[in-house]
N, C-alpha and C positions, 0 to 999 in steps of 0.2 A: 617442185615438192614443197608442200607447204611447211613451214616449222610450228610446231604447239610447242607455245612454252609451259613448263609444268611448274609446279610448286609445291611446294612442301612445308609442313608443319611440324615444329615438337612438342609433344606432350613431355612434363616433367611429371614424376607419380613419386608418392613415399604411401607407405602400406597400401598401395592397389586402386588409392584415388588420385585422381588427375588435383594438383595442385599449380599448374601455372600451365601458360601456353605460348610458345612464339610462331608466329602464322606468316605467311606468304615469304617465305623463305626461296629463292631460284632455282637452288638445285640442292641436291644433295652432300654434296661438300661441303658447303657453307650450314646446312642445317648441323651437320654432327659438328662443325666447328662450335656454331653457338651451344652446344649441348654441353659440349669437352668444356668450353667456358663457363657456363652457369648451374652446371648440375648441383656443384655443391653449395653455389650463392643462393641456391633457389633450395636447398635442403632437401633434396630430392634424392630418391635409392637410384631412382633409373628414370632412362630420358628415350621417349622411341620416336625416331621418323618416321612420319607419314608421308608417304606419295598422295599427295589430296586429290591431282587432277588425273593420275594412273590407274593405278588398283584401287586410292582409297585405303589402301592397308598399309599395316609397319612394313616397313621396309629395314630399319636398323635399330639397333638398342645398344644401350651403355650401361652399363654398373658402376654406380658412385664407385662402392667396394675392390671393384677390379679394373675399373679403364681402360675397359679393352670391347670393342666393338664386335658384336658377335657376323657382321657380316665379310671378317675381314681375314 
């Protein structure tokens, strides 16, 4: 069986525009980690993981406001 590794990206957004990025992330734990880390360093409302090699789509979100992972 072969293994695909997959990757992941975070967008950082405050009002609705994407203001920073961190890319080629392993998995997904490590992506909401660095998110939980630099959401507020990066002055951002909300931080969403992307599955880049998967769907392509968010897979999880954070709220500066609430710290609380809506996939959880």
């Amino acid at each position: 069986m072969a293994y695909e590794a997959m990757t992941y990206r975070v967008e950082f957004r405050r009002d609705g525009a994407v203001i920073g990025e961190a890319e080629g992330l392993e998995d997904r734990a490590s992506a909401k980690r660095l998110a939980e880390a630099e959401i507020a360093q990066r002055d951002a409302e909300i931080a969403l993981v992307i599955d880049v090699d998967g769907t392509g789509m968010e897979v999880a979100s954070i709220r500066l406001d609430g710290m609380k992972w809506d996939d959880e």
